[in-house]
ROFIGU-895172 format. One record per residue (C-alpha): z negated, x negated, y negated; residue number from 1; residue in one letter. Coordinates in steps of 0.25 Angstrom, whole numbers. Example, Ala and Ser with C-alpha at 12.3 -4.5 7.8 and 13.67 -1.06 7.14 Angstrom:
REM ROFIGU-895172
<node><w>-31</w><u>-49</u><v>18</v><n>1</n><res>A</res></node>
<node><w>-29</w><u>-55</u><v>4</v><n>2</n><res>S</res></node>
***
This chain:
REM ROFIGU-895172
<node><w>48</w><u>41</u><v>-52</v><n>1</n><res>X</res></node>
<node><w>50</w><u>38</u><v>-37</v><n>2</n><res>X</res></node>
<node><w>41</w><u>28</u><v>-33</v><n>3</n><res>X</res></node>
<node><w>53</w><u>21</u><v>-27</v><n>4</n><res>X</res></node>
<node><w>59</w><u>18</u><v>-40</v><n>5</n><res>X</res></node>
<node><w>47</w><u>12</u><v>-46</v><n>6</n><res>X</res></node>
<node><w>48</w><u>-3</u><v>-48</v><n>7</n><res>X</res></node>
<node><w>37</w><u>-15</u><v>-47</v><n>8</n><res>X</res></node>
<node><w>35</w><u>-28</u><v>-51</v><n>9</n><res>X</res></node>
<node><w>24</w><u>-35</u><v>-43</v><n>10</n><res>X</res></node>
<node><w>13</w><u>-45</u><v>-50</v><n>11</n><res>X</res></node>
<node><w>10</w><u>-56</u><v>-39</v><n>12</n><res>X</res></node>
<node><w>18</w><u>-60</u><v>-27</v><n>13</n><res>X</res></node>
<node><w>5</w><u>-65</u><v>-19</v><n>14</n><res>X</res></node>
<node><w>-3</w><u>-61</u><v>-8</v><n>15</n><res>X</res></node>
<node><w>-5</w><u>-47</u><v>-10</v><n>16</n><res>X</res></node>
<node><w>7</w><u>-46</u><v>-20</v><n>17</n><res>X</res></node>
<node><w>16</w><u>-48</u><v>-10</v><n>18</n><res>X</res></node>
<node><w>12</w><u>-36</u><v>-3</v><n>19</n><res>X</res></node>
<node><w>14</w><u>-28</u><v>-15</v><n>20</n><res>X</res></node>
<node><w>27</w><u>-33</u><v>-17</v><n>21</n><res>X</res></node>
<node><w>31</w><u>-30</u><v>-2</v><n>22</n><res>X</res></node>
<node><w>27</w><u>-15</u><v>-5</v><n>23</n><res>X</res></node>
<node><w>34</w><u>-13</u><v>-18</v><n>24</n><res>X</res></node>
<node><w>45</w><u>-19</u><v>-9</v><n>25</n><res>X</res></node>
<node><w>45</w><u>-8</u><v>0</v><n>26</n><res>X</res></node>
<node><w>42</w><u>2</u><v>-10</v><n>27</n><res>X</res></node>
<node><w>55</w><u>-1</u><v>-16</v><n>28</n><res>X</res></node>
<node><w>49</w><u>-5</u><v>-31</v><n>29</n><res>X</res></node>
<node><w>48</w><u>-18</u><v>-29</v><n>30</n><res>X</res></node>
<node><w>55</w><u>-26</u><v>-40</v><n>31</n><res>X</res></node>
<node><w>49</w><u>-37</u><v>-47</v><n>32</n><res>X</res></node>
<node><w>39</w><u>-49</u><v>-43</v><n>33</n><res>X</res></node>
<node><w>32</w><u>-57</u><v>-51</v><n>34</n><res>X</res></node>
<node><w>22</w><u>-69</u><v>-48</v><n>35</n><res>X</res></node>
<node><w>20</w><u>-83</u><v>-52</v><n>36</n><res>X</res></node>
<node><w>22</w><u>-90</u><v>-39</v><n>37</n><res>X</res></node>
<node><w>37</w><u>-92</u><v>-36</v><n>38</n><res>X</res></node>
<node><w>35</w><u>-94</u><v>-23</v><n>39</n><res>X</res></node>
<node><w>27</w><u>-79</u><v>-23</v><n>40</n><res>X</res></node>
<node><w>40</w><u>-75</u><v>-28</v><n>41</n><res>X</res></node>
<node><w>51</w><u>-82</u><v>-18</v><n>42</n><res>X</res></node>
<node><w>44</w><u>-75</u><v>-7</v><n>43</n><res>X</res></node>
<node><w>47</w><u>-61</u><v>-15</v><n>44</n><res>X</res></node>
<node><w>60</w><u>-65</u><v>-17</v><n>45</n><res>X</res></node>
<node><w>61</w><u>-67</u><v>-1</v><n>46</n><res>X</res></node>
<node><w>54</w><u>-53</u><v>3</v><n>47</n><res>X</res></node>
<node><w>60</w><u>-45</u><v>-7</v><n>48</n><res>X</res></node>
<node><w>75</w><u>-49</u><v>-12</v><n>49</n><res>X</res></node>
<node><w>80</w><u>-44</u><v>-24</v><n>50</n><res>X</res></node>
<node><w>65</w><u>-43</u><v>-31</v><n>51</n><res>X</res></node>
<node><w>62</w><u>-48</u><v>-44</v><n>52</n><res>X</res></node>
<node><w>52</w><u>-59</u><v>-45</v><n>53</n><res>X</res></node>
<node><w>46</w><u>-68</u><v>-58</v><n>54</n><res>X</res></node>
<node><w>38</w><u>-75</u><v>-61</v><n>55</n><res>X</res></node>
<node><w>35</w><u>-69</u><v>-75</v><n>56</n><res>X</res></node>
<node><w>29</w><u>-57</u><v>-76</v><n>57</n><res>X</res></node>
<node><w>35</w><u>-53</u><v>-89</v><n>58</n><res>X</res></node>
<node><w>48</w><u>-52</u><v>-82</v><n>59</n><res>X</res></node>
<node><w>39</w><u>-43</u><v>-71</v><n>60</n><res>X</res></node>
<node><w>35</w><u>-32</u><v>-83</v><n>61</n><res>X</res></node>
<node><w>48</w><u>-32</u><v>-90</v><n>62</n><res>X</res></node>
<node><w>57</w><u>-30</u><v>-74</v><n>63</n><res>X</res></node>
<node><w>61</w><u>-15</u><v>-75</v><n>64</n><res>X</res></node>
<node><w>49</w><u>-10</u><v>-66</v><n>65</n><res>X</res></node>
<node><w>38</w><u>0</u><v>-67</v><n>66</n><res>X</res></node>
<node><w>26</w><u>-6</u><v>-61</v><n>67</n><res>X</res></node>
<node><w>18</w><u>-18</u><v>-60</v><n>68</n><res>X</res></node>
<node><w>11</w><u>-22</u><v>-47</v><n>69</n><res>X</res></node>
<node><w>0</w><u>-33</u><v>-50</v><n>70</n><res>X</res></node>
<node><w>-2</w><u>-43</u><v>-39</v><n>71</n><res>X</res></node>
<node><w>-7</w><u>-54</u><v>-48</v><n>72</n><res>X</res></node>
<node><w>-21</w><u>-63</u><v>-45</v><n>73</n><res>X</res></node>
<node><w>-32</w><u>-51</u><v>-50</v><n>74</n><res>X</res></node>
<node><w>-35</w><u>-58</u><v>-63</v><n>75</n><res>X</res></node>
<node><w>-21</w><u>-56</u><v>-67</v><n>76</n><res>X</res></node>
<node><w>-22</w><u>-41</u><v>-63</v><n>77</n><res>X</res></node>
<node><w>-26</w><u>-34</u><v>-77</v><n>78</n><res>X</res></node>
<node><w>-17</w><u>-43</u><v>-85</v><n>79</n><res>X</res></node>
<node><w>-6</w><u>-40</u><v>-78</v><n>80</n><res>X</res></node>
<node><w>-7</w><u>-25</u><v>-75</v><n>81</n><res>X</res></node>
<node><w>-8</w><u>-25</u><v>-91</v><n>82</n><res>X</res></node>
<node><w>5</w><u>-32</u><v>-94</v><n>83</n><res>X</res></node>
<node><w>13</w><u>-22</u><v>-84</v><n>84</n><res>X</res></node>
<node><w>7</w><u>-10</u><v>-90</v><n>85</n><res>X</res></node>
<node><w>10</w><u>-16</u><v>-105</v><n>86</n><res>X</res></node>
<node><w>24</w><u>-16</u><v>-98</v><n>87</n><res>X</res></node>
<node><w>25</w><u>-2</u><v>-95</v><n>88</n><res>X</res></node>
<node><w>23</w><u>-4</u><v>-81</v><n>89</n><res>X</res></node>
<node><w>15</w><u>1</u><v>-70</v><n>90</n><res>X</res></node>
<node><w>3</w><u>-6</u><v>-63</v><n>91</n><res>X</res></node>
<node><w>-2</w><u>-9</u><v>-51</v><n>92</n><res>X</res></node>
<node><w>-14</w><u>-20</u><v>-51</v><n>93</n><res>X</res></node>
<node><w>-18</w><u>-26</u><v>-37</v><n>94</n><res>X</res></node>
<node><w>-34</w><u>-25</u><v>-37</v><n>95</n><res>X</res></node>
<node><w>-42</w><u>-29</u><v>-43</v><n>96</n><res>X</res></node>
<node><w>-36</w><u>-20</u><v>-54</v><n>97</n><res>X</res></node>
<node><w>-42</w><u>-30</u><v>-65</v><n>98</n><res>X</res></node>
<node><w>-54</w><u>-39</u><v>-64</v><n>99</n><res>X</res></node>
<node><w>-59</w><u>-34</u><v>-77</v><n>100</n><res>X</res></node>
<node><w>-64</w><u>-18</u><v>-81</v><n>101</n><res>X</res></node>
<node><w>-57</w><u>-21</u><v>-93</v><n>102</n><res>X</res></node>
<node><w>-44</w><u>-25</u><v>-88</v><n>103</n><res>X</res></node>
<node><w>-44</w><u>-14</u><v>-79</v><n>104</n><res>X</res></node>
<node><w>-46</w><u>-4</u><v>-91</v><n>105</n><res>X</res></node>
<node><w>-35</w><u>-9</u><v>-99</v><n>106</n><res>X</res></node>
<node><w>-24</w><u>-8</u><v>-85</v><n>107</n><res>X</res></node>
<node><w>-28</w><u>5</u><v>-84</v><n>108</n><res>X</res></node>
<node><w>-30</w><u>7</u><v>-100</v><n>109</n><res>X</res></node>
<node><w>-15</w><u>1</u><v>-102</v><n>110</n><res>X</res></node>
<node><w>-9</w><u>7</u><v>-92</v><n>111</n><res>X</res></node>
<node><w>-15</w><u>22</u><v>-95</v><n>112</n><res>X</res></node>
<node><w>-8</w><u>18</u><v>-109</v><n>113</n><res>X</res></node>
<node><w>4</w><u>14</u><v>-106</v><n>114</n><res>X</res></node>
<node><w>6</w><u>25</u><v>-95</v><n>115</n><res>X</res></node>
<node><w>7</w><u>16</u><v>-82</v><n>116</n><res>X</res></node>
<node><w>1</w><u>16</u><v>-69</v><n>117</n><res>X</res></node>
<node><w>-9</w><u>7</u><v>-67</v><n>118</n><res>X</res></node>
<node><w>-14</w><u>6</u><v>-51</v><n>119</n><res>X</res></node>
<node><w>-23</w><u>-3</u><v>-43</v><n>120</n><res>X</res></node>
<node><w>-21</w><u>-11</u><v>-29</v><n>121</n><res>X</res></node>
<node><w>-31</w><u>-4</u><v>-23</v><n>122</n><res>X</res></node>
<node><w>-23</w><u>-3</u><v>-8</v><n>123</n><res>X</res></node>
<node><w>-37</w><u>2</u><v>0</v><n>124</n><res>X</res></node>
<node><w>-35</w><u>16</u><v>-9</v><n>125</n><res>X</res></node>
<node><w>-22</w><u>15</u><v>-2</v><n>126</n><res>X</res></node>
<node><w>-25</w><u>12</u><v>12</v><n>127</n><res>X</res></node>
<node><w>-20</w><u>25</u><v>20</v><n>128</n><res>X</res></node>
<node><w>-35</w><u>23</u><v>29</v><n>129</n><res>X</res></node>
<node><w>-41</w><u>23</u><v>15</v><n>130</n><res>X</res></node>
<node><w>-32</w><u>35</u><v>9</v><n>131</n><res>X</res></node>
<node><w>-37</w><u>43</u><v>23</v><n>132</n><res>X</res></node>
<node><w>-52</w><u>39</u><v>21</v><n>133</n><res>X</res></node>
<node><w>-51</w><u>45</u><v>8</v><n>134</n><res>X</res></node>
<node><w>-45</w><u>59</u><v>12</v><n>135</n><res>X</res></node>
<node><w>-56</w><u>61</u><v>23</v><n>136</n><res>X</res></node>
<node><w>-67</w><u>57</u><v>13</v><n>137</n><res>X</res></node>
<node><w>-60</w><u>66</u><v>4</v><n>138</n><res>X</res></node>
<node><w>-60</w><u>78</u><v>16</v><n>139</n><res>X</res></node>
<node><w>-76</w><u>75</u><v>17</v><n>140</n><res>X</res></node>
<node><w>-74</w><u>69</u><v>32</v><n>141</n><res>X</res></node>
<node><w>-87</w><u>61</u><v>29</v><n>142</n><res>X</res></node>
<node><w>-95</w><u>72</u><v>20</v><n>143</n><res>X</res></node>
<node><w>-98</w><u>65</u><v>6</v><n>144</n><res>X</res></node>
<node><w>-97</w><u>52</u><v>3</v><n>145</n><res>X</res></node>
<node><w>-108</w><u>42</u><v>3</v><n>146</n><res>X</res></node>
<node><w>-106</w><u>28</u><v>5</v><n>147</n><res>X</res></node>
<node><w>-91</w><u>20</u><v>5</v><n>148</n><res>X</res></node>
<node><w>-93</w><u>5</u><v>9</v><n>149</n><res>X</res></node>
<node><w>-79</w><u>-5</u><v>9</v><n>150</n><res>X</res></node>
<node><w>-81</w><u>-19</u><v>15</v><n>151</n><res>X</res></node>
<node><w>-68</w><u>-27</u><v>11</v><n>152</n><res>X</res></node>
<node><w>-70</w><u>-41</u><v>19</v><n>153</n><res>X</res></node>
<node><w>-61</w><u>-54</u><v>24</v><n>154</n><res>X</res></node>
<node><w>-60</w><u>-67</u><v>23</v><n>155</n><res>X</res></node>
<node><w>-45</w><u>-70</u><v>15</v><n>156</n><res>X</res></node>
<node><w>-40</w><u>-72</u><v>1</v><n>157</n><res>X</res></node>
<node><w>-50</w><u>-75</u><v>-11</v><n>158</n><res>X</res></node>
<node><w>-48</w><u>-73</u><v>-26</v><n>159</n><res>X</res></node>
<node><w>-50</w><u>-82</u><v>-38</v><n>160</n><res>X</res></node>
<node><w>-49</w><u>-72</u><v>-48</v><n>161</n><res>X</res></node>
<node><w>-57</w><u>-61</u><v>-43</v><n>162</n><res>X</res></node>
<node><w>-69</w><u>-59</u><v>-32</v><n>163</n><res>X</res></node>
<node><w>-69</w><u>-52</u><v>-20</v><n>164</n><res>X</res></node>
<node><w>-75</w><u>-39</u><v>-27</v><n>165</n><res>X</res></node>
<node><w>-64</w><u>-39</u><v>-36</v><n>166</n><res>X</res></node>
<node><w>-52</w><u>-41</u><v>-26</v><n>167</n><res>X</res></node>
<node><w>-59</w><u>-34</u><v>-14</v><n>168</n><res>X</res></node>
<node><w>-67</w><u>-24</u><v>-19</v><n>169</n><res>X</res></node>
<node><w>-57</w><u>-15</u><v>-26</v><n>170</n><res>X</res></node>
<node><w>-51</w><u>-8</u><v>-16</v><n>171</n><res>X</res></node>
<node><w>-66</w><u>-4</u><v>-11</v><n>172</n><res>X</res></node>
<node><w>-70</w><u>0</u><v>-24</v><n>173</n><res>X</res></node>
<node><w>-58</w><u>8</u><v>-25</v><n>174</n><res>X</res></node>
<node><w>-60</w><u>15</u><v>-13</v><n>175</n><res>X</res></node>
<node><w>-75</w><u>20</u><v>-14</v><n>176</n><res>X</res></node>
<node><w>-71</w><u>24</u><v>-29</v><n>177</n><res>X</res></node>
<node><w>-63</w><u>33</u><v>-23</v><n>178</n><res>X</res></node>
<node><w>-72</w><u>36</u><v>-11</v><n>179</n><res>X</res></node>
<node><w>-82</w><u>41</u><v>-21</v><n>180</n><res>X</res></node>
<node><w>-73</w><u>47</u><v>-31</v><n>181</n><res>X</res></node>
<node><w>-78</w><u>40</u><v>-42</v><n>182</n><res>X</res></node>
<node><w>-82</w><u>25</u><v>-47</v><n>183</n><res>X</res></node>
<node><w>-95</w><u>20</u><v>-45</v><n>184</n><res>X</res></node>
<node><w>-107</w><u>22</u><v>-55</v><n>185</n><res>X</res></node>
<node><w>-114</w><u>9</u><v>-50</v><n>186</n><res>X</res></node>
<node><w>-112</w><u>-5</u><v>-42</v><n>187</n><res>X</res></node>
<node><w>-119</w><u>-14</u><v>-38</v><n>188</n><res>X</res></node>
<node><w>-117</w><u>-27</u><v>-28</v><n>189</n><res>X</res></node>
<node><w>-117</w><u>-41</u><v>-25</v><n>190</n><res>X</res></node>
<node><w>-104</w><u>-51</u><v>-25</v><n>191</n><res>X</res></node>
<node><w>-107</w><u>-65</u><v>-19</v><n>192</n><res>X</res></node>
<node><w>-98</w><u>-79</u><v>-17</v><n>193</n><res>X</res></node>
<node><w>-96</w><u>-90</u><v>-8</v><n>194</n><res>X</res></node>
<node><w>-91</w><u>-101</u><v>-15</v><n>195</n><res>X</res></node>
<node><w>-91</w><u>-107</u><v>-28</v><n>196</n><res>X</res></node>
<node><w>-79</w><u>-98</u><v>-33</v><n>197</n><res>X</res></node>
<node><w>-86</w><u>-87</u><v>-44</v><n>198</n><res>X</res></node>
<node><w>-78</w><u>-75</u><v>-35</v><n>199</n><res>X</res></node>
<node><w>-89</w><u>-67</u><v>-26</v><n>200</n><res>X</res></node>
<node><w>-85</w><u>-68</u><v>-11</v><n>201</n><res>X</res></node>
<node><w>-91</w><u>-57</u><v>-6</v><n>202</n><res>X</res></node>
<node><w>-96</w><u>-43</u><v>-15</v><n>203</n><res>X</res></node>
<node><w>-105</w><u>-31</u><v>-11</v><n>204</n><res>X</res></node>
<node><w>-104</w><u>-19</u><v>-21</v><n>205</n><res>X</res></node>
<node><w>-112</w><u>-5</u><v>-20</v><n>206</n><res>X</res></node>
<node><w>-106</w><u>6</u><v>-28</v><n>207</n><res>X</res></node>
<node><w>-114</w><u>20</u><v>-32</v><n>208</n><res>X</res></node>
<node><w>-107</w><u>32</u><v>-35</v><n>209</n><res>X</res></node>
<node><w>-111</w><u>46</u><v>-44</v><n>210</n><res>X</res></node>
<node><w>-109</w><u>53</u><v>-32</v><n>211</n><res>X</res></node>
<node><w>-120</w><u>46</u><v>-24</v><n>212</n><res>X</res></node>
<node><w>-110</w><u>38</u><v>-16</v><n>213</n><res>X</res></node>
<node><w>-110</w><u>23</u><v>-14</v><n>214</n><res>X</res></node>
<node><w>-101</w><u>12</u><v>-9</v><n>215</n><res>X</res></node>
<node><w>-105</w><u>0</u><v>-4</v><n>216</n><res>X</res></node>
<node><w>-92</w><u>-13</u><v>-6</v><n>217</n><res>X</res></node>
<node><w>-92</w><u>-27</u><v>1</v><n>218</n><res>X</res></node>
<node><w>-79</w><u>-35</u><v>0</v><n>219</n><res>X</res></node>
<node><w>-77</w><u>-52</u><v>4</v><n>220</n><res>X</res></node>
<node><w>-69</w><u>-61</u><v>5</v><n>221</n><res>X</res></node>
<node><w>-76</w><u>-70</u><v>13</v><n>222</n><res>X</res></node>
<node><w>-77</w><u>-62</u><v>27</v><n>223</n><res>X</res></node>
<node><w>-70</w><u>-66</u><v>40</v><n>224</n><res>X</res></node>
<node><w>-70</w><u>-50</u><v>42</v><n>225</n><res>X</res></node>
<node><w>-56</w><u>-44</u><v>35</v><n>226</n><res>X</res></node>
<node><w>-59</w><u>-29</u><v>33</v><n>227</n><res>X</res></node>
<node><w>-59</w><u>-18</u><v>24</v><n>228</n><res>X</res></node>
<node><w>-68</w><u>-6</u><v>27</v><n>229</n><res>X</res></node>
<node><w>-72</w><u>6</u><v>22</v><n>230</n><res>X</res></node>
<node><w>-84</w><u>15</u><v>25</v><n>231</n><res>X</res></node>
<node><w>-85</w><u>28</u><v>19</v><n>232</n><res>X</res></node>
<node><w>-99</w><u>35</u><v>22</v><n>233</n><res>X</res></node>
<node><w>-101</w><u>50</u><v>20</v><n>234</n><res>X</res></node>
<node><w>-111</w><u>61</u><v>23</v><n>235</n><res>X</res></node>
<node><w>-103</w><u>66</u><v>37</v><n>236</n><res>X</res></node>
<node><w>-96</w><u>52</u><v>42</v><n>237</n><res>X</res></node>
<node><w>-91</w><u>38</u><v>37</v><n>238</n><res>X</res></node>
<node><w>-76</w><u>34</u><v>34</v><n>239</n><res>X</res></node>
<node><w>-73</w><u>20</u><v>38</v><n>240</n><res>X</res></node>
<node><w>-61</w><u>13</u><v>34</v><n>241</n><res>X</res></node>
<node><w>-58</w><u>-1</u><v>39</v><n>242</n><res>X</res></node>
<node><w>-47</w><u>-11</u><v>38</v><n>243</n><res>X</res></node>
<node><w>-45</w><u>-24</u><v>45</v><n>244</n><res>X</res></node>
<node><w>-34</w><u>-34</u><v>50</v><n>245</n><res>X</res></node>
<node><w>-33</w><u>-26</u><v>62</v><n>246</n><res>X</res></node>
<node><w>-31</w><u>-13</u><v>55</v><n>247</n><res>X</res></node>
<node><w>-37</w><u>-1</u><v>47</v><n>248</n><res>X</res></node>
<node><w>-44</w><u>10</u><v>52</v><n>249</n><res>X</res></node>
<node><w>-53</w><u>23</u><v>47</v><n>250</n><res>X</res></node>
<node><w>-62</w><u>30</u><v>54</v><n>251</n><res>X</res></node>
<node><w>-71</w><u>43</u><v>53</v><n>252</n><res>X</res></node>
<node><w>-86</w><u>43</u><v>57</v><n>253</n><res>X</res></node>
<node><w>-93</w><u>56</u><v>56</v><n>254</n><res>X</res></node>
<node><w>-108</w><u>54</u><v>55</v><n>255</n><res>X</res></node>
<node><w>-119</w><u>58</u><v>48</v><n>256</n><res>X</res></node>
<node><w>-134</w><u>60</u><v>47</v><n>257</n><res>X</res></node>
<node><w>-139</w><u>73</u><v>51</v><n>258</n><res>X</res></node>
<node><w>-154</w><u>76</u><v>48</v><n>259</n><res>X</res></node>
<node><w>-162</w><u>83</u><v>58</v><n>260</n><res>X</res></node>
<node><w>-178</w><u>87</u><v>59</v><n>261</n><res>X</res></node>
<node><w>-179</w><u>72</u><v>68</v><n>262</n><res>X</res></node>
<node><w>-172</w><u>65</u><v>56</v><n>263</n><res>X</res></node>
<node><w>-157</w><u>58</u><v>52</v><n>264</n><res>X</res></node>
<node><w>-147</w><u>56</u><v>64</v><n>265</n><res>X</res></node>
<node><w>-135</w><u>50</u><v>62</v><n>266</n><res>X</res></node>
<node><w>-122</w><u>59</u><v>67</v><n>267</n><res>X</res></node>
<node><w>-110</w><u>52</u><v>70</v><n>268</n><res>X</res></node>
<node><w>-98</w><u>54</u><v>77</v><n>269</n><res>X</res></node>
<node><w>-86</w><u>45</u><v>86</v><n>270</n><res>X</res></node>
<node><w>-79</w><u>37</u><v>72</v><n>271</n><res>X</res></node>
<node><w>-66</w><u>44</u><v>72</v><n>272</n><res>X</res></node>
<node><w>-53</w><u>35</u><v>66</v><n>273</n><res>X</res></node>
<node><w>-45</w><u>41</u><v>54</v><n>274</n><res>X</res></node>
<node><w>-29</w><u>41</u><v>56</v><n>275</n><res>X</res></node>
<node><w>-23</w><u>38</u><v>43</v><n>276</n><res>X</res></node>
<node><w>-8</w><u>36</u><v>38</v><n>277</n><res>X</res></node>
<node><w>-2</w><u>21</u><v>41</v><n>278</n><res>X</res></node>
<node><w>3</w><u>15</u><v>26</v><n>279</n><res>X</res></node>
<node><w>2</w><u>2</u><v>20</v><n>280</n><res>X</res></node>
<node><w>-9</w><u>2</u><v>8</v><n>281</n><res>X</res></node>
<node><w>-1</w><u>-8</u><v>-2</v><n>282</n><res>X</res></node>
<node><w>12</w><u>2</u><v>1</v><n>283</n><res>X</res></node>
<node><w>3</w><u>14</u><v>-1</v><n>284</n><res>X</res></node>
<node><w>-3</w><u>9</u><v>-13</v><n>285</n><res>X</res></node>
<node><w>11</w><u>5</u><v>-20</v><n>286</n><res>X</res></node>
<node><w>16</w><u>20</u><v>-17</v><n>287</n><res>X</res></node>
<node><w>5</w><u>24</u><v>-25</v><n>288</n><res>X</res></node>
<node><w>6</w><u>16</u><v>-35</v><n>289</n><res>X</res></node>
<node><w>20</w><u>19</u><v>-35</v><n>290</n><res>X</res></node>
<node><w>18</w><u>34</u><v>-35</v><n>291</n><res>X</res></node>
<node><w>7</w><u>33</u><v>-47</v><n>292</n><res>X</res></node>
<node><w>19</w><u>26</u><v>-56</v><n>293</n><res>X</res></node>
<node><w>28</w><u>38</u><v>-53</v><n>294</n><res>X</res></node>
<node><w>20</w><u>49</u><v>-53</v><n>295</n><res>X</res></node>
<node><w>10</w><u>44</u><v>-64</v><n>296</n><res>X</res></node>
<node><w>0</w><u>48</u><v>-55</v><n>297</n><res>X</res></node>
<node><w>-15</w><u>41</u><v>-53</v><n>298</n><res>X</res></node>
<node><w>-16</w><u>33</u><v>-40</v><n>299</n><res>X</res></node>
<node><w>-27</w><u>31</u><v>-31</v><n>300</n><res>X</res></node>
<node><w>-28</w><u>17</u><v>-36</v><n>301</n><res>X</res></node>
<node><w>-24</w><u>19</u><v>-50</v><n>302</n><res>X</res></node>
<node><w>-29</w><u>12</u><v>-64</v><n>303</n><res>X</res></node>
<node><w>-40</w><u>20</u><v>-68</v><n>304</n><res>X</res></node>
<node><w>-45</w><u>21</u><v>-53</v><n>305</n><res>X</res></node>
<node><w>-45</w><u>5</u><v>-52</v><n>306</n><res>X</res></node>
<node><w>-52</w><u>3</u><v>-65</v><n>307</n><res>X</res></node>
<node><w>-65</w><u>10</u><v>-59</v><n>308</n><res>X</res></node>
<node><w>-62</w><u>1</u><v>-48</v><n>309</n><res>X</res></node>
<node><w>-64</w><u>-13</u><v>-58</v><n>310</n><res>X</res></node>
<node><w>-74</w><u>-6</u><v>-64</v><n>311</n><res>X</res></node>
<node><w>-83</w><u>-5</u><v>-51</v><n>312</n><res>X</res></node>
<node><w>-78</w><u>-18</u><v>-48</v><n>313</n><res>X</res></node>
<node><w>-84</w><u>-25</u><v>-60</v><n>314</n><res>X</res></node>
<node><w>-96</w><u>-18</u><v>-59</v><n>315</n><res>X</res></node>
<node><w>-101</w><u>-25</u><v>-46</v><n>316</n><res>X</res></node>
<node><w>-97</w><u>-38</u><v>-54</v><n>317</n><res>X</res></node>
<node><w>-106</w><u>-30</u><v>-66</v><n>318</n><res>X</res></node>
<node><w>-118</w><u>-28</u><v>-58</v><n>319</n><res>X</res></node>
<node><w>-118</w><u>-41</u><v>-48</v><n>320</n><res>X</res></node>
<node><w>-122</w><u>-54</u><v>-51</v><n>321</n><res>X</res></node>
<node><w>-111</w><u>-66</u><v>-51</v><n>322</n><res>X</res></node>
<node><w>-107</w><u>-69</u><v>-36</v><n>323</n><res>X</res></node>
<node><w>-118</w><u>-78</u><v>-29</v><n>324</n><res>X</res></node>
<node><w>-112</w><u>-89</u><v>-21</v><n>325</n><res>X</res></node>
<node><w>-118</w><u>-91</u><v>-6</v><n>326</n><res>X</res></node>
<node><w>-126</w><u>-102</u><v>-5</v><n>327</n><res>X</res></node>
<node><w>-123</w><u>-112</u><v>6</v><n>328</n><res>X</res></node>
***
């Protein structure tokens, strides 16, 4: 099947829906829209002539598509990615995946049964800075892997639905899994809140792996400081990626410790910055997503691999007490 000939209905014609929408777009699948806001969907009908929009999303899953894209508020996430794949069609589920273990078992268990894809809006996995992070660490530019620490900060949108580990902290999560190769055998952290709402503000998360490796995850939603960044230790140099409203960058620091008969000393050379192709993430992801539904292929970001992602998700929420709101 050429990935051209795929066609998508979209769940949500919101903030980031919209950019899903403008994608499909341009990918040539877009062919359906479905949201309950009317006004959501005059503004589809504006950008994109000749699109179908509803507001019902019965009409959605029986359209002649093949995929389902769902944008929808996260607690809607599981219960709707169910309904498409019970439909015969392809998902793709924002992030988080599902707010539940359970319901992410049974997308991945429903769509493994009904023989559909079923992929995770995990766009850093997609970033081609991220991709070329990957490849080096892959070649051994930095010797073995250690240490990974993601930061994910600014001061934006909040979620009633979910907390800030749950909406922020999948794409970290995702990345050092794949870092590391492997989930995590053990987490441990701290969430903590600002107001009166139960949703934690701001969550530091520590996760252990068999091959002796460690991660270390802080996002917030509450920090004048918009950035995303990255920091890949290893025995012979550290990988940083970092992204921010002026742009994204990676560089290569080669360093080490050497031991001698006087003691440690740190070696380091001049940080070198990492050329890497120029793409748009959502675009990329999308192509992916697209490729795995007409190939049959597992993507980077596929079911099973955003299952492990809820699972280390949940077990910070597990093993920490409830968010502790600052006292004033």
């Amino acid at each position: 099947m050429n990935r051209h000939l795929t066609r998508l209905g979209v769940i949500g014609a919101g903030y980031w829906g919209t950019n899903l929408i403008r994608n499909c777009a341009d990918l040539g699948a877009l062919h359906i829209v479905c949201d309950a806001d009317c006004t959501a969907l005059e503004r589809v009908c504006a950008a994109f002539p000749g699109v179908v929009v509803t507001t019902e999303i019965e009409r959605l899953l029986a359209a002649p598509i093949d995929g389902v894209i769902v944008a929808a508020p996260a607690h809607l996430h599981a219960v709707m990615a169910r309904r498409a794949i019970a439909a015969g069609k392809h998902v793709f589920v924002e992030k988080p995946f599902a707010l539940t273990v359970a319901d992410a078992e049974a997308i991945v268990s429903d769509a493994d049964r009904a023989g559909v894809t079923s992929f995770a809006g995990h766009i850093l996995l997609y970033h081609p800075a991220v991709r070329r992070l990957l490849e080096l660490v892959r070649a051994g530019d930095v010797g073995k892997v250690l240490h990974a620490r993601s930061r994910r900060l600014s001061l934006g949108r909040v979620r009633e639905n979910e907390s800030v580990w749950w909406s922020f902290a999948p794409h970290d999560v995702a990345l050092v899994i794949e870092l590391f190769g492997e989930p995590p055998v053990g987490v441990t952290g701290v969430q903590h809140r600002l107001s009166a709402h139960p949703s934690a503000d701001f969550a530091y998360a520590d996760a252990h792996f068999a091959s002796g490796g460690s991660a270390h995850i802080e996002v917030s939603w509450r920090d004048p400081d918009k950035c995303s960044r990255c920091d890949v230790f290893g025995t012979d140099g550290v990988l940083t990626f970092s992204d921010a409203p002026q742009g994204a960058s990676l560089t290569l620091t080669r360093c080490g410790v050497d031991v001698a008969a006087e003691g440690r000393r740190i070696r380091r050379e001049p940080s070198e910055r990492i050329h890497y192709p120029v793409g748009e993430p959502l675009r990329l992801e999308l192509e992916a997503f697209l490729a795995s539904v007409a190939t049959g292929e597992p993507a980077l970001a596929d079911g099973h691999r955003a299952l492990e992602v809820v699972r280390v998700l949940a077990a910070l929420e597990a093993c920490s007490p409830a968010p502790q709101e600052a006292i004033v």
